[in-house]
C-alpha positions as CSV (number, residue, x, y, z in Angstrom):
1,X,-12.1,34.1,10.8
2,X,-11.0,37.6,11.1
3,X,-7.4,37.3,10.2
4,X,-8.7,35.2,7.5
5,X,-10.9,38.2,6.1
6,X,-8.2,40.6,6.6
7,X,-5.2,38.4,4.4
8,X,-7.7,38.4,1.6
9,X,-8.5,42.0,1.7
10,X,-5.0,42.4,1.2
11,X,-5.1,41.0,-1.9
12,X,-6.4,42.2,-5.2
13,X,-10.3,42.8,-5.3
14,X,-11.7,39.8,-6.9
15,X,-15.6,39.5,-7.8
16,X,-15.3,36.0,-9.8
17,X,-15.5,32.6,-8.9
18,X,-11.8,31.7,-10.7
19,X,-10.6,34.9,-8.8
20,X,-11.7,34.0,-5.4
21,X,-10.2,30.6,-5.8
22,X,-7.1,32.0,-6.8
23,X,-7.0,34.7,-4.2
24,X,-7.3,31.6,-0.8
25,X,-4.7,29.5,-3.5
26,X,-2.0,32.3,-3.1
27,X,-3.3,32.5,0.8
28,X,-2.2,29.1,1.5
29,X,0.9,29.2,-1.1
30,X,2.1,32.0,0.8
31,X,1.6,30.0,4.6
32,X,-1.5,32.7,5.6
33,X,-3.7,29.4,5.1
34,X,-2.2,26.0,6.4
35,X,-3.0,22.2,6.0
36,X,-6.2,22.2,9.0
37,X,-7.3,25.3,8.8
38,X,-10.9,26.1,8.6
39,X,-12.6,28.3,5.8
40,X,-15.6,30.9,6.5
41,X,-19.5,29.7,5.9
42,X,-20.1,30.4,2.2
43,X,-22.4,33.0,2.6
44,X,-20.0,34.7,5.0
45,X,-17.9,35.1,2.7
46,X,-20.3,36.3,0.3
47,X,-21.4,39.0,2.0
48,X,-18.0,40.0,3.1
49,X,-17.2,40.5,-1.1
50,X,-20.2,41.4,-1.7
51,X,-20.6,38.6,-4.5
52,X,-23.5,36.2,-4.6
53,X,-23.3,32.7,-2.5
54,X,-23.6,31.0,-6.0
55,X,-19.8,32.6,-7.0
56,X,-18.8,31.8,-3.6
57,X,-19.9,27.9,-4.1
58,X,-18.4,28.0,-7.1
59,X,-14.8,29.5,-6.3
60,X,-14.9,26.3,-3.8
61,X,-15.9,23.7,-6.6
62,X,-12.7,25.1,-7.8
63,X,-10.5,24.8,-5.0
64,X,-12.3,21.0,-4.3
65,X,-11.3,20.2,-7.9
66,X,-7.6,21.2,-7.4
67,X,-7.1,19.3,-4.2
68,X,-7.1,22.9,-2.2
69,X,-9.9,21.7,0.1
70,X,-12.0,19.7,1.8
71,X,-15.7,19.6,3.1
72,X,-17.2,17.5,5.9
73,X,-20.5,17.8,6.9
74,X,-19.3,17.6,10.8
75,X,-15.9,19.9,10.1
76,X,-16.9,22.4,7.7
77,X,-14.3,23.3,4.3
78,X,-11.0,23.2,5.7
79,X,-7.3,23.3,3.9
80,X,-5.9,20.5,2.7
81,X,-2.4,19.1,3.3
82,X,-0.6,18.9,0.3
83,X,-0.6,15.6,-1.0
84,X,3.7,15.5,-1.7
85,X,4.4,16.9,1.9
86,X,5.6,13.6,4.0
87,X,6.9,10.4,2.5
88,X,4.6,8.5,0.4
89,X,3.9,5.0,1.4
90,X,5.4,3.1,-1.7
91,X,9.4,4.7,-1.1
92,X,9.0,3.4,2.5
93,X,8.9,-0.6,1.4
94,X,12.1,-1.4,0.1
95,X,15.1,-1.7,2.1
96,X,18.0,0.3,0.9
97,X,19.7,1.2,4.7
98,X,22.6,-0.7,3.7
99,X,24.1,-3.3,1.1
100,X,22.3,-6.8,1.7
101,X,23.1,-10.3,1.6
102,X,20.0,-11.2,0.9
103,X,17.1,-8.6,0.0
104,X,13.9,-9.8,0.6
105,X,11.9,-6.5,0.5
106,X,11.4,-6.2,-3.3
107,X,8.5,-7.6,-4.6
108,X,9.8,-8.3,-7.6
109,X,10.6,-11.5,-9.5
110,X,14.1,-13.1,-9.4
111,X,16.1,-11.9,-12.0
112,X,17.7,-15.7,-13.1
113,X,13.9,-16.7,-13.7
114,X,13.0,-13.9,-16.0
115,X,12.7,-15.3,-20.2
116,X,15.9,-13.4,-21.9
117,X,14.6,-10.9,-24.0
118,X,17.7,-11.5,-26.8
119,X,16.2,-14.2,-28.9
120,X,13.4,-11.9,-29.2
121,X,14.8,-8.7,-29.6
122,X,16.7,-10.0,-32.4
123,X,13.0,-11.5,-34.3
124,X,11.6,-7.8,-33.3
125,X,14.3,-5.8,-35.4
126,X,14.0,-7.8,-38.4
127,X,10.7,-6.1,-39.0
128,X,10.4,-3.1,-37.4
129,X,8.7,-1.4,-40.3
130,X,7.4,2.3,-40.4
131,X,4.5,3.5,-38.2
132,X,2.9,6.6,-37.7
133,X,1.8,9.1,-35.1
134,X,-1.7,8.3,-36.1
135,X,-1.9,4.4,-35.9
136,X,-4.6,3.0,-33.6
137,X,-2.9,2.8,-29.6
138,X,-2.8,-0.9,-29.4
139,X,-1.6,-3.4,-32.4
140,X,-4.3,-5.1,-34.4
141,X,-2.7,-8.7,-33.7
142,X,-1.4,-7.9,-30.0
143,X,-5.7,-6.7,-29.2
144,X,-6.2,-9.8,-30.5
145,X,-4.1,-12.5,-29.2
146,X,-4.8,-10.3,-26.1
147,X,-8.5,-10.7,-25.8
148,X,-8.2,-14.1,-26.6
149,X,-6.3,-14.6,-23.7
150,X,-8.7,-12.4,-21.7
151,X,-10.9,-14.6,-18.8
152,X,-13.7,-12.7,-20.3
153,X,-15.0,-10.7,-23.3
154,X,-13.6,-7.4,-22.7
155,X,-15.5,-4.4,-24.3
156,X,-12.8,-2.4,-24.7
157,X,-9.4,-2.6,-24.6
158,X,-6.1,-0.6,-24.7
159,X,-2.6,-1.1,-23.5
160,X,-0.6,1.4,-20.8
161,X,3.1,1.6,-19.5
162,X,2.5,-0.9,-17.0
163,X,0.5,-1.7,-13.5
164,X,0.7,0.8,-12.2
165,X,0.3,3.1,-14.8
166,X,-2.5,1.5,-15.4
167,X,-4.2,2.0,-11.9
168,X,-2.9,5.7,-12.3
169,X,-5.0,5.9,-15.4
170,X,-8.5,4.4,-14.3
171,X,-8.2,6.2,-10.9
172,X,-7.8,9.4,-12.9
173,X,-10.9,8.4,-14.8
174,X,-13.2,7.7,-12.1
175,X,-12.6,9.0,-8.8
176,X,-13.1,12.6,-7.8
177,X,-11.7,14.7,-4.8
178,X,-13.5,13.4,-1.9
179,X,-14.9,9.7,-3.3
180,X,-15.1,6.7,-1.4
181,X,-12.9,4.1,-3.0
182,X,-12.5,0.7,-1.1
183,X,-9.7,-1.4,-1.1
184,X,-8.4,-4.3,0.6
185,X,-6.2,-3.8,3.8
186,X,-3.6,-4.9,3.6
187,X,-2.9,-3.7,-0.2
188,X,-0.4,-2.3,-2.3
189,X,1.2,0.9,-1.0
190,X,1.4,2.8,-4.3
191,X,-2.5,1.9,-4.8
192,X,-2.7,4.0,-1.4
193,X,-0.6,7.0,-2.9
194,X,-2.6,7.1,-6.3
195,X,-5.6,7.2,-4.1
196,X,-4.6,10.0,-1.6
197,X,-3.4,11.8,-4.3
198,X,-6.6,12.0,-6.0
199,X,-8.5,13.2,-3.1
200,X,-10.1,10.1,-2.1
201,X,-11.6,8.6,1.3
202,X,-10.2,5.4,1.7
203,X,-12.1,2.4,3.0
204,X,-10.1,-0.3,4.3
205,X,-11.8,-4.2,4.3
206,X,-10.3,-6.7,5.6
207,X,-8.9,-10.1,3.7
208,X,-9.9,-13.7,5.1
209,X,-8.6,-17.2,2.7
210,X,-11.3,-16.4,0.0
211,X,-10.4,-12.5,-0.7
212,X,-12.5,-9.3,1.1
213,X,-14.3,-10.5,3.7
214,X,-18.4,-9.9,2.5
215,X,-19.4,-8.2,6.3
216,X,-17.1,-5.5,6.1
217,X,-17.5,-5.3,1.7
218,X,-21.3,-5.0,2.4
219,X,-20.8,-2.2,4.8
220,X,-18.8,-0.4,3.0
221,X,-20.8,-0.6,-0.2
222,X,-23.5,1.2,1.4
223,X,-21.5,3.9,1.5
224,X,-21.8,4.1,-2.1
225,X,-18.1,4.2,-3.2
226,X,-16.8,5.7,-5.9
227,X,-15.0,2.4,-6.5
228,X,-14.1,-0.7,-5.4
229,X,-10.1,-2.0,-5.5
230,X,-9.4,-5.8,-5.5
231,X,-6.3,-7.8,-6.3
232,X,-7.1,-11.1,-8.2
233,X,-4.0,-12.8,-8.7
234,X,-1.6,-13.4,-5.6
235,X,-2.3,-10.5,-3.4
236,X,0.5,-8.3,-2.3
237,X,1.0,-8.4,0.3
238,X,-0.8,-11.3,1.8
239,X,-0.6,-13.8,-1.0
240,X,-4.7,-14.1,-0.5
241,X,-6.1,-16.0,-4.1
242,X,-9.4,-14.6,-4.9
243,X,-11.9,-17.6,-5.2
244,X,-14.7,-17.8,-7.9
245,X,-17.2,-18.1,-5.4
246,X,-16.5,-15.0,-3.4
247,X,-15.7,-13.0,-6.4
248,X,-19.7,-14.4,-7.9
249,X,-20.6,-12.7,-4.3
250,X,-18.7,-9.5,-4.2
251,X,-20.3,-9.6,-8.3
252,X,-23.9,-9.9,-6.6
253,X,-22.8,-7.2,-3.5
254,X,-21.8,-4.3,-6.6
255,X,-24.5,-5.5,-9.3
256,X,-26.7,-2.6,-10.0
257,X,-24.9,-0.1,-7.6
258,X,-22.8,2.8,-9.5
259,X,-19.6,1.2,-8.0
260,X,-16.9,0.7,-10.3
261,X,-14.8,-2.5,-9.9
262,X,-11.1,-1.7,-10.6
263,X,-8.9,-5.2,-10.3
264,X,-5.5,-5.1,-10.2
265,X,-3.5,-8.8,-11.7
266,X,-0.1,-7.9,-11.2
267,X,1.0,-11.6,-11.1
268,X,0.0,-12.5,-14.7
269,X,1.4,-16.2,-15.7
270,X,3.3,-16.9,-13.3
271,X,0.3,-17.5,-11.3
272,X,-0.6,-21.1,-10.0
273,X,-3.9,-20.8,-10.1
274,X,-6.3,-19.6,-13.4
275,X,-7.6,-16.3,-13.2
276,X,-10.6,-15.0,-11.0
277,X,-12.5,-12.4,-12.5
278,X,-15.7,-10.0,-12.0
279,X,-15.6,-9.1,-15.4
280,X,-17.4,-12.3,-16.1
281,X,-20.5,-11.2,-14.2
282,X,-20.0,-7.2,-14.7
283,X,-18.2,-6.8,-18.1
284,X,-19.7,-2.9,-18.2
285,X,-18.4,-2.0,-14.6
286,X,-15.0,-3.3,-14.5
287,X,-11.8,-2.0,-14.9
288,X,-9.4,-4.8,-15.5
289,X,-5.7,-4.4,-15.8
290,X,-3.4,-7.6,-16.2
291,X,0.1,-6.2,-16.1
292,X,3.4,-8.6,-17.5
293,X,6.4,-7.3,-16.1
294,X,6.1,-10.4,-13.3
295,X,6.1,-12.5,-16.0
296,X,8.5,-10.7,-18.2
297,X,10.7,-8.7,-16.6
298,X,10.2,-5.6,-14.6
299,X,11.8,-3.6,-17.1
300,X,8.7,-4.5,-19.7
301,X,6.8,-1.5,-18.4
302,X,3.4,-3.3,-20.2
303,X,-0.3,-3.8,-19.1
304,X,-3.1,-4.1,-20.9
305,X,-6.6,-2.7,-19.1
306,X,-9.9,-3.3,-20.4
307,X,-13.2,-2.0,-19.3
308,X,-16.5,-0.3,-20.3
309,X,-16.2,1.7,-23.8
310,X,-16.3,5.2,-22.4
311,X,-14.0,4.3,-19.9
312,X,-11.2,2.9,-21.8
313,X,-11.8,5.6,-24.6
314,X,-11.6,8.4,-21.8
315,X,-8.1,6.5,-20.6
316,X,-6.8,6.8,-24.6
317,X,-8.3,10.2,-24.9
318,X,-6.0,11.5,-21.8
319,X,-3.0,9.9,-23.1
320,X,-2.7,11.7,-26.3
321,X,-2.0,14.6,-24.3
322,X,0.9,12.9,-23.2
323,X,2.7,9.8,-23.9
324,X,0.5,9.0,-26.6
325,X,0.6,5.4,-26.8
326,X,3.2,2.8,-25.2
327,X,5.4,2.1,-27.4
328,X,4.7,-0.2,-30.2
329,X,8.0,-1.9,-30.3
330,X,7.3,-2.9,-26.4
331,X,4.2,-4.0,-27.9
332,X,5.5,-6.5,-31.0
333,X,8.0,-7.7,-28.3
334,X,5.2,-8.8,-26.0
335,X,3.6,-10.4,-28.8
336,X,6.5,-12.5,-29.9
337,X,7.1,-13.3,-26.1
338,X,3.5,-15.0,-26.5
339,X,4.3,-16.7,-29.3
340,X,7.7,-18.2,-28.3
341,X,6.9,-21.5,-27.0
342,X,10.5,-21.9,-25.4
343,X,9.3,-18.9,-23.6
344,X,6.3,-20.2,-22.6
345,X,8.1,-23.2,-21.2
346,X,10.7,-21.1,-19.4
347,X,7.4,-19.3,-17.4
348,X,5.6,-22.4,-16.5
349,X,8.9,-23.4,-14.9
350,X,9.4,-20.0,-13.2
351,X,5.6,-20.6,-11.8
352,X,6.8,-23.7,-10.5
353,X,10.2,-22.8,-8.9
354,X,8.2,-19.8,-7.5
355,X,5.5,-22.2,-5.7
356,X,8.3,-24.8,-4.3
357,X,10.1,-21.6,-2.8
358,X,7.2,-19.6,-1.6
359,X,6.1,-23.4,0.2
360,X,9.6,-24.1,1.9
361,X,10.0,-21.2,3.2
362,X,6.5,-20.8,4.4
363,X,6.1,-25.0,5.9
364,X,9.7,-23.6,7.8
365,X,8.2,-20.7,9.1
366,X,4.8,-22.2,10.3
367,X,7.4,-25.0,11.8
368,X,9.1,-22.4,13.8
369,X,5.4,-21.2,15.2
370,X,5.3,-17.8,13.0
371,X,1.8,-18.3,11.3
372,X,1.7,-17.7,7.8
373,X,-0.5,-18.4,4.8
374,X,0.9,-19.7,2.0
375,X,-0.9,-18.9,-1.0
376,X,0.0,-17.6,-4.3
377,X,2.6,-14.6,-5.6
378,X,5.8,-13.8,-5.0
379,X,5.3,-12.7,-0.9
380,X,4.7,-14.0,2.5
381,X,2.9,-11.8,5.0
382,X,4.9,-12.3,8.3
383,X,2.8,-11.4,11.7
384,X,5.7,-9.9,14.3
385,X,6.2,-8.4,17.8
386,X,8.0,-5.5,16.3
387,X,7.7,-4.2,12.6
388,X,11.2,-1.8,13.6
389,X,12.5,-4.3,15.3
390,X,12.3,-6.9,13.3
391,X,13.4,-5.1,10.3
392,X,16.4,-3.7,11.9
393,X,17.2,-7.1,13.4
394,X,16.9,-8.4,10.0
395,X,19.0,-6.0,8.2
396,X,21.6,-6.6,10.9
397,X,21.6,-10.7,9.9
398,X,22.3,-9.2,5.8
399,X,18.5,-9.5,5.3
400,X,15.7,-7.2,3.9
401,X,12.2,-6.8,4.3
402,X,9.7,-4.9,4.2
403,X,7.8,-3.4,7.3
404,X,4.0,-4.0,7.1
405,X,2.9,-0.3,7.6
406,X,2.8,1.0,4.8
407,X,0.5,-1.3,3.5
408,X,-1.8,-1.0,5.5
409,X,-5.0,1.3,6.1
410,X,-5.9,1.1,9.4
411,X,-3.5,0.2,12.0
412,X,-3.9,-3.5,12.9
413,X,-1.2,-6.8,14.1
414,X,2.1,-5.8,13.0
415,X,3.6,-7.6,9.5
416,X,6.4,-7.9,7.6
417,X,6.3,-8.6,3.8
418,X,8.8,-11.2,3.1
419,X,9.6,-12.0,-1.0
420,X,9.5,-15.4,0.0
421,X,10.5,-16.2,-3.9
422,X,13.7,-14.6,-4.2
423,X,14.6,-17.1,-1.3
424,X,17.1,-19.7,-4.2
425,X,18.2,-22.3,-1.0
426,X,18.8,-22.9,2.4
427,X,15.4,-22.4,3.2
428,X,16.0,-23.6,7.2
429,X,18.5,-20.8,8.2
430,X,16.3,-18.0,6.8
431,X,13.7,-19.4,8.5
432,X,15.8,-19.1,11.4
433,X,16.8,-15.9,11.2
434,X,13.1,-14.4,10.2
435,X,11.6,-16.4,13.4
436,X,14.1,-14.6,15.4
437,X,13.1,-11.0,14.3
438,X,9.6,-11.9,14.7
439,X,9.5,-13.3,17.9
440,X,11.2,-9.6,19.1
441,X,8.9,-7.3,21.2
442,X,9.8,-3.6,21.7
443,X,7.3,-4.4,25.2
C-alpha cells in the first residue's frame, strides 16, 4: 500500500475522478501496477488525496469500465491482466505445426461441397445498380425472405459480417465488465475470447444428449447472469442437437429472469435436423444469430441476428461508427443463393454427404472402443489418454486435430475435436490411426 501511495504521488496532482483513473492507468502502463495487484480501500485513498470517496468510487467505475480492474467482495479491487497478454484460445485449435496429409482440425466445411459462387456472381453484376450511404442496413427483399425463413417471428432484424461477428456485436451490447455469462462447456473457443475480453465471469454447464444439462443451468441461473450462451444447431465441438423439449425447459428456467438468451446456429442448412429455437417461447429476450458461411462458403462472411428492438437497434447504432453495414452486394448474393434451386439441391446433398461421413467415421470409432456421439455438424468430440499426445501422434501419421482445451471451461476428461466431415474415404484406416492416438497415456 505504501509504495502504491508513493508512485502516485509522483505523478501529477489530480483532484477528479477521470484524473485519478488516469493517474493508476499510467501506474500499471508503466509496470508500477501489475496484473494481481491489490488497490487501497476507497476511502483510503480518499483521504490520502484529499478528494471525497464519491470521486474516488467514481475514478474506479472508470477503470472497471476500461477493463483496468476488478472487484471481489472476498479479494478487494485488484489489477487486471490484460486481456491480449497470452495466446487466446481460438489461434490454439487449428493445426499448422507442419504440412498435413489430412487436416482434420478445421471446423470448417469441405471445400468440394461448397455451391460455386460463379453462376451467381455472374446474375449479381447484371444489376448491381446505385445505392447510397444512407440506405436501410439490410435489403428490403433479403429481411424478408429472411424472416420468412426465420423458426420464429423475429422483432428485429439486421445482418452482420458473419458468426462471429455477430456474437462480437450482441456481447458488446449486453454484457458489462464483471457479468455472469453462461455457456456450455465444451463450447466454441472464440465465444470464450469475446467473453474474456469483455470482462465477463464465465459459467461453465455441462452438455448431456439433449443440450445443457437443467441441474447445473438452474444453478447457474440463480446467479443471475448477464447472459446465457447456447449453440442450437450441431454443437462445436460435441455435435450435441438441442432438442425442443429441453430448449421449452431452459425457456421456462430464463422466463421472467433479466437473462438474455444469445444462441449461436453456425451450422445453418446443412443441418439434418430443423431448427430448435427459444425465440419461440422468448421472442423479446433472445438474441438469435444464424450465420451461412457453413452453408456457403467460409469466405461469405454473412449472418443475420435478430432480437429484441432496442437490442438489434443498439447493434446497427454501433456499426455506423464503423463498418456501417455488410456489404450489400454480399447481401444480393445471399439472396440469389436462396433463390437458386440448383443451389438448394447442391446443399441438401452436402447435408447428406456430411451425415454419411460424420456416421462412418464415428460407427469405426465406437467399433474400435473410442466412445463417441454421433450427432449433427461437421465435428466428433474424441475422449483421449493424452490431448499432447495424441495430437502429436496424430500429426506424426499426416493428421490434424484439434486438442480439446481450448474449448473447454473447466478442466475435465481430455478430447480431441475431430472434423469428422472433411474425412472424403477410407473411413477404417483413420479410424485406425485416431484409436491409436487415443488409446496413448502420458501415465
Amino acid at each position: 500500500m505504501q509504495s502504491f501511495f508513493l508512485a502516485l504521488d509522483g505523478r501529477e496532482p489530480v483532484r477528479d475522478a477521470e484524473g485519478i483513473a488516469r493517474a493508476i492507468g499510467r501506474l500499471v502502463t508503466d509496470g508500477e501496477l501489475e496484473a494481481g495487484d491489490k488497490l487501497p480501500p476507497i476511502r483510503t485513498v480518499a483521504t490520502h488525496l484529499g478528494v471525497s470517496s464519491s470521486t474516488v468510487a467514481a475514478a474506479w467505475s472508470v477503470m472497471r469500465r476500461h477493463g483496468l480492474i476488478h472487484t471481489d467482495r472476498r479479494r478487494g479491487t485488484t489489477v487486471r491482466p490484460f486481456a491480449s497478454h497470452g495466446r487466446n484460445r481460438y489461434w490454439q485449435v487449428p493445426n499448422t505445426g507442419r504440412r498435413l496429409d489430412l487436416d482434420l482440425s478445421t471446423g470448417t466445411p469441405d471445400p468440394e461441397l461448397v455451391p460455386p459462387l460463379e453462376p451467381i456472381l455472374a446474375k449479381v453484376q447484371a444489376d448491381l445498380g446505385i445505392t447510397s450511404y444512407l440506405d436501410p442496413p439490410v435489403l428490403p427483399d433479403l429481411d424478408s425472405e429472411l424472416r420468412r425463413r426465420w423458426p420464429y417471428d423475429p422483432p428485429a432484424l439486421t445482418v452482420v459480417d458473419g458468426a462471429n461477428d455477430g456474437l462480437d456485436r450482441v456481447i458488446a451490447s449486453v454484457v458489462r465488465l464483471g457479468d455472469v455469462v453462461v455457456v456450455e462447456d465444451p463450447t466454441y473457443p472464440m465465444l470464450l475470447d469475446q467473453l474474456e475480453l469483455a470482462g465477463a465471469e464465465i459459467v461453465g454447464v455441462a452438455l448431456d444428449d439433449e443440450g445443457p444439462r437443467l441441474d447445473e443451468l438452474a444453478q447457474a441461473i440463480d446467479r443471475q447472469p448477464a447472459a446465457l450462451v447456447i449453440q442450437t444447431g450441431g454443437h462445436n465441438p460435441t455435435g450435441t442437437l438441442l432438442t425442443r423439449v429441453r430448449a421449452k425447459a431452459i425457456a421456462k428456467l430464463v422466463a421472467g429472469t433479466e437473462t438474455v438468451v444469445i444462441e449461436d446456429d453456425h451450422l445453418g442448412a446443412v443441418a439434418d435436423d430443423p431448427v430448435v429455437s427459444l425465440g419461440s417461447e422468448l421472442p423479446d429476450q433472445v438474441f438469435r444469430i444464424q450465420s451461412y458461411s457453413k452453408t456457403y462458403g467460409p469466405d461469405l462472411r454473412v449472418a443475420a441476428v435478430t432480437g429484441p428492438v432496442d437490442g438489434i437497434d443498439t447493434i446497427q447504432r454501433r456499426r455506423q461508427m464503423g463498418p456501417g453495414w455488410t456489404s450489400r452486394l454480399i447481401q444480393r448474393i445471399l439472396l440469389e443463393l436462396f433463390a437458386d434451386d440448383a443451389v438448394g439441391e447442391l446443399v441438401a446433398e452436402a447435408a447428406q454427404i456430411y451425415s454419411l461421413r460424420r456416421h462412418s467415421l464415428g460407427r469405426e470409432l465406437n467399433n474400435r472402443d473410442v466412445q463417441v456421439q454421433v450427432g449433427e455438424g461437421l465435428n466428433l468430440w474424441v475422449p483421449v489418454g493424452s490431448e499432447q499426445l495424441a495430437t502429436v501422434g496424430l500429426a506424426a501419421e499426416g493428421i490434424g486435430v484439434s486438442p480439446g482445451a481450448p474449448f473447454r471451461v473447466q478442466n475435465s476428461e481430455p478430447h480431441i475435436r475431430v472434423t469428422a466431415t472433411n474425412v472424403r474415404s477410407d473411413f477404417t484406416a483413420v479410424a485406425d490411426a485416431i484409436s491409436a492416438a487415443a488409446h496413448l497415456n502420458s501415465r
